[in-house]
GUGUBA-464735 format. One record per residue: residue in one letter; x, y, z of N, C-alpha, C in turn. Coordinates in steps of 0.2 Angstrom, whole numbers, plus 5000, padded with zeros to 4 digits. Atoms other than C-alpha are relative to their C-alpha. Last residue first. Example, Ala and Ser with C-alpha at 12.3 -4.5 7.8 and 13.67 -1.06 7.14 Angstrom:
BEGIN
  rest   nxx   nyy   nzz  caxx  cayy  cazz   cxx   cyy   czz
     S  4996  4994  4999  5068  4995  5036  4996  5005  5003
     A  5004  4994  5000  5062  4978  5039  5004  5006  5000
END
This chain:
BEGIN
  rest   nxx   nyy   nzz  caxx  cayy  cazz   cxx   cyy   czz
     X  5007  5004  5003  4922  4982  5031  5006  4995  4996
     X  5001  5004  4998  4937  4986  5044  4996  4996  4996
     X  4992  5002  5001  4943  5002  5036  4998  4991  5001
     X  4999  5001  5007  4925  5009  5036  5005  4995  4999
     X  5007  5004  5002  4922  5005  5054  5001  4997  4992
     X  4998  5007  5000  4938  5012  5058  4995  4995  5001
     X  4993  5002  5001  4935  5028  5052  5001  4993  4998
     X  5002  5001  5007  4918  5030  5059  5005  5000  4995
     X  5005  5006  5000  4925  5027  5075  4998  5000  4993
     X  4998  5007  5001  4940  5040  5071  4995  4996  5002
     X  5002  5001  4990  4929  5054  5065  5003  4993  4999
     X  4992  4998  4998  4936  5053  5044  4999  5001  5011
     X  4999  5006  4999  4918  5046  5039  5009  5002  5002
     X  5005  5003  4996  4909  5062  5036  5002  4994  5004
     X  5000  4996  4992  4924  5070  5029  4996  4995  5006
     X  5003  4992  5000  4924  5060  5014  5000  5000  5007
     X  5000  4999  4992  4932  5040  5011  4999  5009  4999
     X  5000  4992  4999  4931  5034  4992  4998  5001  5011
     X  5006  4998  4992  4932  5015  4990  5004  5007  4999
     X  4999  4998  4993  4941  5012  4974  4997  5004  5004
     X  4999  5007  4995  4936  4997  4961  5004  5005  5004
     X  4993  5004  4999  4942  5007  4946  4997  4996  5005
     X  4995  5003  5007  4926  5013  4938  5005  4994  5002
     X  5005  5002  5000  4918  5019  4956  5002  4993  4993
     X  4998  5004  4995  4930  5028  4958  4998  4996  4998
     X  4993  5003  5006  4926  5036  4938  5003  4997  5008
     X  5002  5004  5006  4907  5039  4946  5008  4997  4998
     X  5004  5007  4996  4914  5046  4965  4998  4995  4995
     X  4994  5004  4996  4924  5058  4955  4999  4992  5002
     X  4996  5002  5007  4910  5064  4942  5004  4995  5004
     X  5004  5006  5004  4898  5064  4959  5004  4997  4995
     X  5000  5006  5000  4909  5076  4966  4997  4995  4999
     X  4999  5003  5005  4908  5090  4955  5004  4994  5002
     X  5003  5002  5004  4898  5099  4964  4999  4995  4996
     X  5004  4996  5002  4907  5101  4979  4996  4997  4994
     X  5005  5002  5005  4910  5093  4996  4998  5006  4994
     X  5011  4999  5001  4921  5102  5006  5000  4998  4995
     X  5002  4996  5002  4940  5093  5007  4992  5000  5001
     X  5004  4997  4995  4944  5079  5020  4997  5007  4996
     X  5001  4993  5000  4947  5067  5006  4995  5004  5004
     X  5001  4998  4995  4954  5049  5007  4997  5006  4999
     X  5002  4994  5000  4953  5036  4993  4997  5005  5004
     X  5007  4994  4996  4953  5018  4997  5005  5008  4997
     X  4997  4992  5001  4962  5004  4984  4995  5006  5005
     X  5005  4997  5001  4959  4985  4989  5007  5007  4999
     X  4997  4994  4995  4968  4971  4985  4993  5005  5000
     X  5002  5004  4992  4957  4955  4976  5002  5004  5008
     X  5009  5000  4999  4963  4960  4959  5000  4996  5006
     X  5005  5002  5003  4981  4966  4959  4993  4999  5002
     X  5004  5005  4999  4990  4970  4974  4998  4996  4996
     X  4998  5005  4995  5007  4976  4967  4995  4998  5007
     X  4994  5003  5000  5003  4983  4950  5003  4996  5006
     X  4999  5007  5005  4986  4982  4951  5006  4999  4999
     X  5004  5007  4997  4985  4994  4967  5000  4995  4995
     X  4998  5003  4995  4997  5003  4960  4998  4998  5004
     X  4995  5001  5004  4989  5009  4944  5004  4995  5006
     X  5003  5007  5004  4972  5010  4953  5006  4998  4997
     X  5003  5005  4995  4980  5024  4966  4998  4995  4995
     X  4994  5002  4998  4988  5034  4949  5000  4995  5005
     X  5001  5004  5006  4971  5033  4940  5007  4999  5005
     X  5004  5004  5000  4962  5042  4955  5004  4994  4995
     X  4997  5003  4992  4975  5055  4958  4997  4992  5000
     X  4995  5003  5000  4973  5059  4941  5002  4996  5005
     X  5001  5008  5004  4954  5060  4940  5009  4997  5001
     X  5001  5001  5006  4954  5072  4955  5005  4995  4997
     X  4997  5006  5003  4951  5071  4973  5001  5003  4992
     X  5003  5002  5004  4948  5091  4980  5002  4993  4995
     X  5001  4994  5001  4961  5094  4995  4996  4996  4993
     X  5005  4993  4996  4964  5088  5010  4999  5004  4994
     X  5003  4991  5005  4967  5073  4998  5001  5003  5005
     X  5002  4997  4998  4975  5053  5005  5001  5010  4998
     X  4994  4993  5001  4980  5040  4997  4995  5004  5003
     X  5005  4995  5000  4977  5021  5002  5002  5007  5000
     X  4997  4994  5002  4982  5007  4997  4996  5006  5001
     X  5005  4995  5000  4976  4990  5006  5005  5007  4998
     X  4997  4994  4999  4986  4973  5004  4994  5007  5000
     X  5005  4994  5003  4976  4958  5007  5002  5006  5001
     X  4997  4998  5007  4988  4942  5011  4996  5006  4997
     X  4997  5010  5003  4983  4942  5030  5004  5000  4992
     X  5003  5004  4994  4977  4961  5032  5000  4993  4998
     X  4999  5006  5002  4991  4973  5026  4997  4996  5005
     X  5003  5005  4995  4990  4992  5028  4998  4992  4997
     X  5003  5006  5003  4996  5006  5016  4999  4996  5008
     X  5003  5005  4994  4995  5024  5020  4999  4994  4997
     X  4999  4995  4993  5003  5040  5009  4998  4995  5005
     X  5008  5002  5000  5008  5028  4994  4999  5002  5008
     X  5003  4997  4993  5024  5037  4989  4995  4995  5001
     X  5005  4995  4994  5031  5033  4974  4998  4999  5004
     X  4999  5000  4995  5049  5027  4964  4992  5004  5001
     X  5006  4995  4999  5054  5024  4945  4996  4998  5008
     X  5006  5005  4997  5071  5017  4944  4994  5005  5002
     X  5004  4998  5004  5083  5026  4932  4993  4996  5002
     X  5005  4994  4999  5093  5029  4944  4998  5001  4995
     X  5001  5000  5007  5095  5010  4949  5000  5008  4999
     X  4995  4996  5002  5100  5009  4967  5001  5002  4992
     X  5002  4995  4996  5085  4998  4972  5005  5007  4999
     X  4993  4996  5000  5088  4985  4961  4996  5007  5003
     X  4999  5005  4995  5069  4974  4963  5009  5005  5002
     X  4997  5004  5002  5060  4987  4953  5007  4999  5006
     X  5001  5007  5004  5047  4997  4955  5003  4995  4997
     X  4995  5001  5008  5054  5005  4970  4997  4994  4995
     X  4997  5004  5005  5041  5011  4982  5004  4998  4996
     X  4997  4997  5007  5039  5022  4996  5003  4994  4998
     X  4995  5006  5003  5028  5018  5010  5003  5003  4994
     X  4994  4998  5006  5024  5035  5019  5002  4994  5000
     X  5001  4992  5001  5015  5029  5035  5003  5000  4996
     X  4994  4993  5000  5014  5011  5037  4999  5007  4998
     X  5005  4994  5002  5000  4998  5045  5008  5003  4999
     X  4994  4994  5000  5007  4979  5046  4995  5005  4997
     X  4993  5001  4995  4995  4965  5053  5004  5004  4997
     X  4996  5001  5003  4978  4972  5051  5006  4998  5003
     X  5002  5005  5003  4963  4968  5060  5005  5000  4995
     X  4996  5005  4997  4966  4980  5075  4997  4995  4996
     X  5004  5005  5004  4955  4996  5068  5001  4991  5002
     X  5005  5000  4997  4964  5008  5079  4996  4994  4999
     X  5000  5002  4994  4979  5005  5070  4996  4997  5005
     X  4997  5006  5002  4972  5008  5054  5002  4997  5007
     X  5007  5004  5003  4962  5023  5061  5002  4994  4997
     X  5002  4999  4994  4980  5032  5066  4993  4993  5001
     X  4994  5003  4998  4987  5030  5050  4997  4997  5007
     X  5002  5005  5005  4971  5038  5042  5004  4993  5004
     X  5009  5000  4999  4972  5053  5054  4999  4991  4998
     X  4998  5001  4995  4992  5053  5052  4991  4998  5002
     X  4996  5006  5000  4987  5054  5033  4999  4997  5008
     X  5004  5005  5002  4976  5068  5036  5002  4994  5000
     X  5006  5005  4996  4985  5076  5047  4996  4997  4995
     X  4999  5006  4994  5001  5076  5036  4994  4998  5005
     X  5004  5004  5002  4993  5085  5018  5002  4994  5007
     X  5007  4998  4999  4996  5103  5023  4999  4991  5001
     X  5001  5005  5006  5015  5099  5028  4992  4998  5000
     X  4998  4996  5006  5023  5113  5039  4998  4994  4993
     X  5004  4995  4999  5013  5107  5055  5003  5006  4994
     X  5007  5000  5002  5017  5091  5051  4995  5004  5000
     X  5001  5003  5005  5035  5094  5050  4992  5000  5000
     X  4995  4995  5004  5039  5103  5065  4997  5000  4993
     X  5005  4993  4999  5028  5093  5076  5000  5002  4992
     X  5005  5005  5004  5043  5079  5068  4993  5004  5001
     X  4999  4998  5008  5056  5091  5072  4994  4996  4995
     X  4997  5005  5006  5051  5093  5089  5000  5002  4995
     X  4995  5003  4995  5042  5105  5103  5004  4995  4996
     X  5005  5006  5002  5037  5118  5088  5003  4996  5008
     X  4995  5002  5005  5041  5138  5094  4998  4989  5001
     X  5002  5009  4995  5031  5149  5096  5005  4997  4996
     X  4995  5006  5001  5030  5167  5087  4998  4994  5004
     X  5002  5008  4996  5018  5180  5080  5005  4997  5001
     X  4994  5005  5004  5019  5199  5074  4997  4996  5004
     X  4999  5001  5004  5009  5215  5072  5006  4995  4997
     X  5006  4996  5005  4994  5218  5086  5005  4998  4993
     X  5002  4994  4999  5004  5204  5095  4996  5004  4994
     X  5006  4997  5007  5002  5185  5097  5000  5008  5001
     X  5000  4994  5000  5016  5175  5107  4995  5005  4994
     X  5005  4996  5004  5014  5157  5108  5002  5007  5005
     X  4997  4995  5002  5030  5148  5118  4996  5007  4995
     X  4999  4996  4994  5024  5133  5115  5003  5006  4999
     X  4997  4996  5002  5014  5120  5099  5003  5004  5008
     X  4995  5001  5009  5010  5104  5096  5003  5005  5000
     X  4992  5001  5002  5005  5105  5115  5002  4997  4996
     X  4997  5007  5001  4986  5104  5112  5006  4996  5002
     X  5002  5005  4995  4983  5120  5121  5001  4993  4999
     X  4998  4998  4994  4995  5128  5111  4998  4996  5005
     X  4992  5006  5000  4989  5119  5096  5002  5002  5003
     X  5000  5008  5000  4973  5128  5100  5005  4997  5000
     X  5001  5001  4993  4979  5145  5104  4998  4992  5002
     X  4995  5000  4997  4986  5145  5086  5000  4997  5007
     X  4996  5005  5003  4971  5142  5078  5005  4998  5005
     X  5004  5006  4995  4960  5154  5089  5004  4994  4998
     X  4999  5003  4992  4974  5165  5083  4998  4996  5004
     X  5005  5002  4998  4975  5164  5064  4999  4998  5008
     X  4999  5005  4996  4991  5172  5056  4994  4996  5006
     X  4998  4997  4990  4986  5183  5044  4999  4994  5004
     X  5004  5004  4996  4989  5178  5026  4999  5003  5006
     X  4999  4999  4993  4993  5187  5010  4995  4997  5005
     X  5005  4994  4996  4992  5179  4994  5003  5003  5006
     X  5001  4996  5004  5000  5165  4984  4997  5007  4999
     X  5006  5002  5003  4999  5153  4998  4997  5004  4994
     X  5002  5009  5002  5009  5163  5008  4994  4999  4997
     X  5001  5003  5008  5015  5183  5009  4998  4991  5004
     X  4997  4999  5004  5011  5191  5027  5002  4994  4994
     X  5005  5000  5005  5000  5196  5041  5007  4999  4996
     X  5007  5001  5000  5006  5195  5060  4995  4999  4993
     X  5007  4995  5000  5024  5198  5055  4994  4997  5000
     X  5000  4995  5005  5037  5184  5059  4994  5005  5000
     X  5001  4992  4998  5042  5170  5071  5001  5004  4992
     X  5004  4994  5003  5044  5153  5072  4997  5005  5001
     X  5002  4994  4998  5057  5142  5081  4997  5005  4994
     X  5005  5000  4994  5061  5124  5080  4996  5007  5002
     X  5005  5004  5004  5073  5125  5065  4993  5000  5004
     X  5000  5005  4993  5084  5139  5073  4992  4996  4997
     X  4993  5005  4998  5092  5146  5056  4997  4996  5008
     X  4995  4997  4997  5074  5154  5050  5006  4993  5003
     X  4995  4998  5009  5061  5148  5038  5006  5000  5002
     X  4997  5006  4997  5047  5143  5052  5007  4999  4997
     X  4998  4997  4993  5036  5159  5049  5006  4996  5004
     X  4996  4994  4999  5036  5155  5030  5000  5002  5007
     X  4996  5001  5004  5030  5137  5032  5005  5006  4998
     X  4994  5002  4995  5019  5143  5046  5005  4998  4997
     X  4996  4992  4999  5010  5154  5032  5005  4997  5006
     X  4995  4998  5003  5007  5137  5020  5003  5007  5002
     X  4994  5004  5000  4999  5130  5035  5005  5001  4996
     X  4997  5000  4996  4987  5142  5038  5008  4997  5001
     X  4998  4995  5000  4981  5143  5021  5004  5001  5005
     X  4995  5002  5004  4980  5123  5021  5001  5011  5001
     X  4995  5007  5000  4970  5123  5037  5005  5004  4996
     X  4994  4993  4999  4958  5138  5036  5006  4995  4998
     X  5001  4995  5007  4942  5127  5030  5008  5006  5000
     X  4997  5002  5009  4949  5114  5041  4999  5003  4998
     X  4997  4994  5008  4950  5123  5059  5001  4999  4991
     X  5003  4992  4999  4939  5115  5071  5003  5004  4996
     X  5008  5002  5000  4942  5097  5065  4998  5008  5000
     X  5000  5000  5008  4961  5101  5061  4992  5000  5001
     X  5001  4993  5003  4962  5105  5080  5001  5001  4991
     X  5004  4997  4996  4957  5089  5084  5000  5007  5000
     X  5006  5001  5005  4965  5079  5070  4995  5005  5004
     X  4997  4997  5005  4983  5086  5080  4992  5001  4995
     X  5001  4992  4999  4976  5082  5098  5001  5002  4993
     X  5005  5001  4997  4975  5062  5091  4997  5011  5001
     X  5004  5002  5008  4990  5062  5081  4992  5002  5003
     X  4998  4993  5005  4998  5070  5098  4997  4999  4993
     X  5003  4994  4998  4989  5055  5107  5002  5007  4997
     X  5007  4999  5004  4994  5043  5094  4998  5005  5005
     X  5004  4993  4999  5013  5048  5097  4992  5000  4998
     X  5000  4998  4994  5023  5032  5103  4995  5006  4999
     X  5004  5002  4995  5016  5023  5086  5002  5003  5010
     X  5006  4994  5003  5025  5038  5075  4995  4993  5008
     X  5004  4992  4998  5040  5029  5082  4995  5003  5002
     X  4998  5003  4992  5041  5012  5077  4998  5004  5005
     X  5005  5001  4998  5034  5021  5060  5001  4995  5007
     X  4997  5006  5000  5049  5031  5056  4994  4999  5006
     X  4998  5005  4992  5044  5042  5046  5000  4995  5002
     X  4996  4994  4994  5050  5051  5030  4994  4999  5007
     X  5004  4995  5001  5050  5034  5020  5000  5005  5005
     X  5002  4998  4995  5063  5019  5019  4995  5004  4998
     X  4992  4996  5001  5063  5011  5001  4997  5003  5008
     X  5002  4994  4996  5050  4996  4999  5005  5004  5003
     X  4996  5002  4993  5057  4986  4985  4998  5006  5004
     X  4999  4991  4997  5047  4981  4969  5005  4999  5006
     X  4992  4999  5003  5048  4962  4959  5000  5009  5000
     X  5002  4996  5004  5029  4960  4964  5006  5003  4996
     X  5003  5006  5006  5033  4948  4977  5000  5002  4996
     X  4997  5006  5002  5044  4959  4986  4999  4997  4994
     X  4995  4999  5007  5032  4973  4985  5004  4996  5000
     X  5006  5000  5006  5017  4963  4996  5005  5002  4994
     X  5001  5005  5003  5032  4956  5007  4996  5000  4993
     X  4995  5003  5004  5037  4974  5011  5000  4994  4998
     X  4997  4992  5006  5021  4980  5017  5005  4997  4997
     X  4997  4993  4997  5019  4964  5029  5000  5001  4993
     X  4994  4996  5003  5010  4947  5025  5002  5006  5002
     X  4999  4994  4996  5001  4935  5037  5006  5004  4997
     X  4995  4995  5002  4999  4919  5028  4997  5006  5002
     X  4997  4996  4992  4986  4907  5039  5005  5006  4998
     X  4995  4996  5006  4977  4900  5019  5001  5005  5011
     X  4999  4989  4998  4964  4891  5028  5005  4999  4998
     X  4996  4997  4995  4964  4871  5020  5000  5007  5000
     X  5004  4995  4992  4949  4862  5013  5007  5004  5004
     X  5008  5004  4997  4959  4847  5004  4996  5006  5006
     X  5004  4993  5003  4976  4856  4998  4990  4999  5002
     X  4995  4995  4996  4987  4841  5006  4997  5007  4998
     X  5005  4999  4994  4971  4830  4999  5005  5003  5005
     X  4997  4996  4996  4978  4833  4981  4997  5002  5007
     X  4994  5003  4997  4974  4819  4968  5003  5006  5006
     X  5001  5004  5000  4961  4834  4961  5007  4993  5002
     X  5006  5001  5007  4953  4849  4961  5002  4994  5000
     X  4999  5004  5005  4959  4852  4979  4997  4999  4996
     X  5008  5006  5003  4953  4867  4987  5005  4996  4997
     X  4998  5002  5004  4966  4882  4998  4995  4993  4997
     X  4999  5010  4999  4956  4892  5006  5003  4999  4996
     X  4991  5003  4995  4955  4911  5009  5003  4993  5002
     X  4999  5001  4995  4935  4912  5005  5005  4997  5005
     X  5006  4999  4998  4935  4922  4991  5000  4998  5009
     X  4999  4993  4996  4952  4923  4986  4994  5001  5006
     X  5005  4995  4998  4950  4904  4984  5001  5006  5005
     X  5002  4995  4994  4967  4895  4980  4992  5004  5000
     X  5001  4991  4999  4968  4880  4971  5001  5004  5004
     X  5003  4996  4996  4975  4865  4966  4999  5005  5000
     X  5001  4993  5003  4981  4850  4956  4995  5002  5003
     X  5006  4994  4995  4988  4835  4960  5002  5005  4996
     X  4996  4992  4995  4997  4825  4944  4996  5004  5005
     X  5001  4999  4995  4986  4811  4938  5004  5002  5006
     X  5001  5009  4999  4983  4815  4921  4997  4998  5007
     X  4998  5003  4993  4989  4833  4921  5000  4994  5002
     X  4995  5004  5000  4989  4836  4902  5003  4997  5007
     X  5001  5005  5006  4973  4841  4897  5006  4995  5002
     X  5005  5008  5000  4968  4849  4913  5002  4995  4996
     X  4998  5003  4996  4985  4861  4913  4995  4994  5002
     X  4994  5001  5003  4983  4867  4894  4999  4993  5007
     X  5000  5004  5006  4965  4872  4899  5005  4994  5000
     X  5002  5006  4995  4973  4881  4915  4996  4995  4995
     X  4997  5003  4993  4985  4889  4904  4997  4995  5001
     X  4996  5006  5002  4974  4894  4891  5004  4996  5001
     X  5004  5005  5004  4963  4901  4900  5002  4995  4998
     X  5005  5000  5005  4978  4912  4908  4994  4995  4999
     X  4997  5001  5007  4988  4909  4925  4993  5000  4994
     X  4998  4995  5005  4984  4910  4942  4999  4997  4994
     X  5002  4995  4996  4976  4898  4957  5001  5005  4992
     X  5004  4996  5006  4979  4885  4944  4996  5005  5003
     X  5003  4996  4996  4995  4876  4956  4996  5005  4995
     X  5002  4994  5006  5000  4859  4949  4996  5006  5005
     X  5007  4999  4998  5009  4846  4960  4998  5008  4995
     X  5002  4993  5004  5025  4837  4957  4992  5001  5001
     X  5005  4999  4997  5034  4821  4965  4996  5008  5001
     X  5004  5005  4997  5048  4822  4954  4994  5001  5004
     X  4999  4998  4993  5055  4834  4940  4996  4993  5002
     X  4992  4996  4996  5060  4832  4923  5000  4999  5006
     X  4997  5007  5004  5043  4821  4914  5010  5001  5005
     X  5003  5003  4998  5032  4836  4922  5005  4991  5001
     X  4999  5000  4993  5042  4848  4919  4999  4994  5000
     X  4992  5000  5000  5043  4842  4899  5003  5000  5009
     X  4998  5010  5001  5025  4837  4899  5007  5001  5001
     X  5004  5003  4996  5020  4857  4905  5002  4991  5001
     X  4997  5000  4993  5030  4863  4893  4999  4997  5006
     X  4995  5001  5002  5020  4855  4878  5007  5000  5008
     X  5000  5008  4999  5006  4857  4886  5006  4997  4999
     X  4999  5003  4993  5010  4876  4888  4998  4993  5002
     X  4991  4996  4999  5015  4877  4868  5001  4999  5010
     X  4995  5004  5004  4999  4870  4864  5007  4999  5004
     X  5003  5005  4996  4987  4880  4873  5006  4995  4999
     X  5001  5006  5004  4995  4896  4868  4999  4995  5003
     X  5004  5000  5004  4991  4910  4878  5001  4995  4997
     X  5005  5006  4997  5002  4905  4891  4994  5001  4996
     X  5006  4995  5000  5016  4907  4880  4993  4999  5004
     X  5008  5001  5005  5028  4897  4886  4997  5005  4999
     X  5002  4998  5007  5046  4901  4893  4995  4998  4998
     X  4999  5003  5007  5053  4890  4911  4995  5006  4995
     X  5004  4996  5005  5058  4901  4926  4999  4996  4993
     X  4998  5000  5012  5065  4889  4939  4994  5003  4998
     X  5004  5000  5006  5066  4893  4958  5000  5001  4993
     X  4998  4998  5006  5072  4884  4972  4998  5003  4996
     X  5004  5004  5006  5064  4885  4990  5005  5001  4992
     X  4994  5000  5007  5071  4891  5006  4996  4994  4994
     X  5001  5007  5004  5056  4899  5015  5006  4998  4996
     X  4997  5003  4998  5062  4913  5028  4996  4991  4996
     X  5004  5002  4996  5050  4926  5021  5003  4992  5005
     X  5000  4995  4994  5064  4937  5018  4996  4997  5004
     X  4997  5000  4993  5071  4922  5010  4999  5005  5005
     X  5001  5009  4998  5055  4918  4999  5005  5002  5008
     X  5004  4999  4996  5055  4938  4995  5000  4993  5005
     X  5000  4998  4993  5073  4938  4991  4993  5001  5003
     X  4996  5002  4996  5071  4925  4977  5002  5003  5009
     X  5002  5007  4997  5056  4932  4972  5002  4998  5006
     X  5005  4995  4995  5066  4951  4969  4995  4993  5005
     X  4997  4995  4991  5080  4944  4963  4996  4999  5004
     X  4998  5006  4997  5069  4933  4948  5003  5000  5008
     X  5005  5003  4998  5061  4950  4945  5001  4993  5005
     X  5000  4994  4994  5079  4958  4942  4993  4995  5005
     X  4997  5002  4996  5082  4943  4929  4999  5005  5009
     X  5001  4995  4997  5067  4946  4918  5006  4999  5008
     X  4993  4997  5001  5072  4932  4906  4999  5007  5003
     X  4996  5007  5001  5057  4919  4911  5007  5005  5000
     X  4999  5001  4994  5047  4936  4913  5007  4994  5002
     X  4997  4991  4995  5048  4944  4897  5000  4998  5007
     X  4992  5003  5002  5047  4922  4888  5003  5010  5005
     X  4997  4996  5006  5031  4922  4898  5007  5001  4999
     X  5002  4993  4998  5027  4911  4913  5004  5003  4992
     X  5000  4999  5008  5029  4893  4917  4995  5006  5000
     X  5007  4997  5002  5035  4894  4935  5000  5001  4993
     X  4997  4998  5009  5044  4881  4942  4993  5003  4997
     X  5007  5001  5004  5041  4878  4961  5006  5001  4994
     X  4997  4994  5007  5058  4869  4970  4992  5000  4998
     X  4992  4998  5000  5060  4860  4987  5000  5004  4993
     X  4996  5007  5004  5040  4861  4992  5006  5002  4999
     X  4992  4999  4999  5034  4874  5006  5002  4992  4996
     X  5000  5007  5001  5016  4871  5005  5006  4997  5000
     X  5004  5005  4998  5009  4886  5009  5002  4994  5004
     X  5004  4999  4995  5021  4897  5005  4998  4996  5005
     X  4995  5001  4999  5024  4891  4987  5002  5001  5007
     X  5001  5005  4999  5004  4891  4985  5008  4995  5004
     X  5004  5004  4992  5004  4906  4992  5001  4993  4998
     X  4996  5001  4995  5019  4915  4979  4995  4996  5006
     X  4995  5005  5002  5011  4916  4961  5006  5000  5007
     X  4998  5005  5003  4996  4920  4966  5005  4994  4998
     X  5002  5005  4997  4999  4933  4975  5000  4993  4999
     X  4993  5000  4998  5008  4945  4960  4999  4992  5008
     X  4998  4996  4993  4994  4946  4952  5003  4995  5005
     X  4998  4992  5000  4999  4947  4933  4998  4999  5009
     X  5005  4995  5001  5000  4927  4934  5003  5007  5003
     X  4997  4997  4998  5013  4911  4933  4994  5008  4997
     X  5002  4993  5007  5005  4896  4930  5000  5007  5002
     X  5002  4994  5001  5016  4889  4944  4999  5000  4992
     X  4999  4998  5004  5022  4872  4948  4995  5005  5000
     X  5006  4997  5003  5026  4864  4963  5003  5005  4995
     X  5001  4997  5004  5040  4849  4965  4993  5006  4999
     X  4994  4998  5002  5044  4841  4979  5000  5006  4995
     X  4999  4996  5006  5025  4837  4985  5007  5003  5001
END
């Protein structure tokens, strides 16, 4: 095969395994007239192919893939253009793969099965006959594809993997103090305020969290023993210590970090993913310097062979937004076949069920306290 040709689809997979796979000299994606002239998108391929060190050609030809006609049409023009050509109907409309029976002849033509990660011949195509699918993607392949660019994030995960024991003593003293947690954490934020970044100190009781707090000694005494924290000084009307790091520093002035690092941690743990990241931050478009480029966060993502995993993480009660914003970006750059999980170590209340019903909706796994211990953890992660 010289030639592979894409019917070019919203998820974003599709139109890159067969090219991949099978490494032909040029695919050609027949694809809507918004994508055929979406020049940023075209970057963004281009540079996934060569980040994935494939060199390949690629042509964008115009159809509608709704119209049957219109993609026959095109389809006999490739077809009649290029040489030793092969059809890929993993993706692409009804109408498409219609279009692409009628007029393949004796063109091979293939597929992919999400299901069970094979490539099938439908027909002339015994290079696609029964073959595992062995792609092994990273975080920044999955946005590649998907005409995004993964932007650095606030850390640096080469790193973070020296610290699982301090992740480890951190979810240990969040186990025995979560009901306090976030109040606690919004008063070391004022106690940490001061010109020497590492050093916290102030009065034993005072404004955070839109209240007054008092400083929580068995808390404290803990992360002391943990060594997150040194230097603990507790008197009848002040508190100090001081962090060992700037990174401590940070997750102990950031309610939502052990959970994340929890999550992070339990990905690792699990050993069936090939990239785990902390803070991925996205740009949805392939120009990275744009500023009018729209950019988020996705607290934990994780990539197991081509199956990206999104996953955001609560310590505080899920709601419906949080819920549409994960499903928004799991379709936009996994699409259907990725998964989406939802992490929350909040108390259970009433009005989780509504929650659990509208996950439930989108296709994303809910994760609750009970399953936040890492063995049960990484049990979930693994299904």
């Amino acid at each position: 095969m010289k030639t592979n040709i894409e019917l070019y689809d919203d998820r974003p997979i599709d139109n890159v395994l067969g090219t991949e796979m099978f490494c032909p000299e040029e695919t050609v994606f027949i694809c809507p007239q918004e994508v055929a002239e979406d020049k940023e998108l075209h970057r963004s391929m281009e540079n996934y192919f060569a980040y994935r060190g494939i060199p390949v050609k690629l042509t964008f030809v115009a159809a509608s893939l709704l119209d049957t006609v219109k993609v026959e049409k095109t389809l006999k023009r490739v077809l009649e253009s290029h040489e030793d050509c092969a059809i890929d109907i993993a993706g692409g409309s009804d109408a498409a793969l219609f279009a692409a029976g009628s007029i393949s002849g004796d063109t091979p033509v293939y597929t992919y099965s999400r299901k069970r990660n094979m490539f099938f011949e439908i027909k002339n195509a015994p290079f696609a006959r029964g073959v595992e699918c062995t792609i092994r993607l990273d975080a920044e392949s999955c946005f590649l594809m998907a005409g995004g660019t993964l932007l650095p994030g606030r850390e640096d995960n080469a790193k973070l993997k020296e610290r699982l024991s301090q992740i480890d003593a951190l979810f240990s003293v969040y186990t025995a103090h979560r009901r306090i947690w976030n109040r606690q954490i919004s008063y070391y934020q004022k106690l940490s305020s001061g010109t020497d970044s590492l050093k916290a100190e102030g009065p034993l009781t005072g404004k955070a969290d839109n209240g007054r707090v008092t400083a929580d000694e068995g808390m404290l005494r803990d992360l002391e023993k943990a060594g997150l924290i040194s230097q603990l000084t507790v008197t009848e009307e002040s508190v100090s210590f001081r962090f060992p790091d700037e990174t401590v520093r940070f997750w102990l002035r950031d309610m939502g970090s052990v959970l994340e690092l929890q999550v992070y941690r339990a990905c690792l743990a699990a050993g069936c993913f090939d990239d785990v990241i902390l803070s991925a931050v996205v740009n949805w478009r392939a120009d990275e310097k744009r500023r009018d480029a729209v950019t988020n966060e996705i607290d934990v993502m994780a990539v197991r062979g081509v199956q990206p995993v999104f996953i955001s993480c609560k310590t505080c009660e899920i709601k419906t937004e949080a819920l549409n914003e994960l499903a928004i970006l799991r379709d936009r750059f996994g699409g259907k076949g990725s998964r989406a999980i939802i992490a929350t170590s909040a108390p259970s209340s009433k009005s989780r069920n509504v929650m659990r019903k509208r996950a439930a909706e989108l296709d994303i796994e809910v994760i609750e306290w009970e399953d936040l211990p890492l063995e049960n953890l990484v049990e979930r992660l693994r299904q």
